[in-house]
C-alpha positions as CSV (number, residue, x, y, z in Angstrom):
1,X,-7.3,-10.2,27.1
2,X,-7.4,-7.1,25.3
3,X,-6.2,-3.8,26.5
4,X,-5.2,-0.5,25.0
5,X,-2.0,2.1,25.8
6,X,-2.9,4.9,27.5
7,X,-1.2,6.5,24.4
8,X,-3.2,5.2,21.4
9,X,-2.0,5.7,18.1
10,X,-4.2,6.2,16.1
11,X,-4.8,6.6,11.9
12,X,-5.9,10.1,10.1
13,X,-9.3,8.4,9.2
14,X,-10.0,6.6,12.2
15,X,-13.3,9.0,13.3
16,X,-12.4,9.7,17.2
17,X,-16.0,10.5,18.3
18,X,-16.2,6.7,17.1
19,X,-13.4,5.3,19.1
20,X,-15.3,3.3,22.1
21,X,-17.3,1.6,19.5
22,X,-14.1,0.4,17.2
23,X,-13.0,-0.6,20.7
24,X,-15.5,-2.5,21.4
25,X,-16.4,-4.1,18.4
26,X,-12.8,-5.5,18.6
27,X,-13.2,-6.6,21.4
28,X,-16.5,-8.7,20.6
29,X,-14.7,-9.6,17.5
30,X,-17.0,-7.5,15.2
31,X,-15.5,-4.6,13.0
32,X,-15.0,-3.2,9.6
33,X,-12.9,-4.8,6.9
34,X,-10.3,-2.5,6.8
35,X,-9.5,-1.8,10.6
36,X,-5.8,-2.8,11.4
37,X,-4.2,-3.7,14.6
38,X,-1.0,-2.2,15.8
39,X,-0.1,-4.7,18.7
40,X,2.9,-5.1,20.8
41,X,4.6,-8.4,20.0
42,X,4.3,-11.6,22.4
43,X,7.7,-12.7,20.5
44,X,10.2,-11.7,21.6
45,X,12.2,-11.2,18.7
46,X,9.9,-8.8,17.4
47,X,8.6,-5.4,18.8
48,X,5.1,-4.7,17.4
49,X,2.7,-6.8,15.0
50,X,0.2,-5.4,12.8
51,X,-3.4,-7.2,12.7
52,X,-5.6,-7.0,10.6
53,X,-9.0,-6.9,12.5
54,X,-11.0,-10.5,11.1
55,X,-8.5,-12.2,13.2
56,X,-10.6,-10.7,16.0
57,X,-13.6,-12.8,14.5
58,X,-10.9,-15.8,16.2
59,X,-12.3,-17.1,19.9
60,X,-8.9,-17.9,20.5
61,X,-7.3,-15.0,19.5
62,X,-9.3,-13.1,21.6
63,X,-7.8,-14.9,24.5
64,X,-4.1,-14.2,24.1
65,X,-2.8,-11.0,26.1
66,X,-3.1,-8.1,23.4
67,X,-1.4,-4.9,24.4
68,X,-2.5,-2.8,21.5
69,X,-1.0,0.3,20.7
70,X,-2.1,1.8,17.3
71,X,-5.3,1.7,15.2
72,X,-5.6,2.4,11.2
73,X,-7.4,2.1,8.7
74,X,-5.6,0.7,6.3
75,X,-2.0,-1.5,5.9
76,X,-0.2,1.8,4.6
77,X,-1.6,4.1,7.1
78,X,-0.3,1.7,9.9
79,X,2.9,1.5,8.3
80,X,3.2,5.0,9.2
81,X,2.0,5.1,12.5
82,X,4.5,2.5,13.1
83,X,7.3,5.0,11.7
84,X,5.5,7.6,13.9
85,X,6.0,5.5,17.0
86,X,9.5,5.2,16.1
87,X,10.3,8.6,15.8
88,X,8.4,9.2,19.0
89,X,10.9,6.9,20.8
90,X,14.2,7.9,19.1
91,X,13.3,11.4,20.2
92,X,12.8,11.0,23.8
93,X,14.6,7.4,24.5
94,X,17.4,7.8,22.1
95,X,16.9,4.1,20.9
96,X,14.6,2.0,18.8
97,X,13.4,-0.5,21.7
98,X,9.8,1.1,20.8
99,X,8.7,-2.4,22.8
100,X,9.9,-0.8,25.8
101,X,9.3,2.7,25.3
102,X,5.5,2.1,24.7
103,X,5.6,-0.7,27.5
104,X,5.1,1.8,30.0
105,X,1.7,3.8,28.6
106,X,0.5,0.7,29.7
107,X,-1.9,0.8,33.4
108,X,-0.7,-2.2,35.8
């Protein structure tokens, strides 16, 4: 299952106006080639896991709990939300468990 942080990063060239349909695209495994995923991790030895968006095209990977966080539109420009994120979370946690800090813009 697929859901999204109440917080969405999200990439200088991903259109907004556009967002619901990159949304659902993704989530009916359709999308454009150079969508990436920022996703929290289901390891837990890692914190967040960039995607590119064909794994979507996956049945199965569609079915594994996805918290995403982040969308970009390309490998660097995720890269740099990812620093963003961090930032965000030394600022106002005074750690780097961004896991946990963006663990909570999450509805239950």
């Amino acid at each position: 299952m697929v859901t999204y942080s109440e917080r969405l990063y999200t990439g200088d060239k991903i259109d907004q106006k556009k967002l619901n349909r990159i949304k659902r695209n993704i989530r009916q495994g359709r999308g454009r080639f150079s969508l990436y995923i920022i996703a929290l991790s289901n390891n837990n030895h890692d914190q967040l896991d960039i995607i590119h968006n064909s794994m979507f095209k996956q049945k199965l990977y569609r079915k594994f709990d996805i918290r995403i966080v982040g969308l970009a539109n390309s490998y660097d420009e995720a890269t740099s939300l990812v620093m963003a994120m961090l930032d965000d979370t030394m600022n106002q946690t005074g750690t780097v468990d961004i896991k946990k800090f963006l663990l909570k813009d999450f509805s239950v």
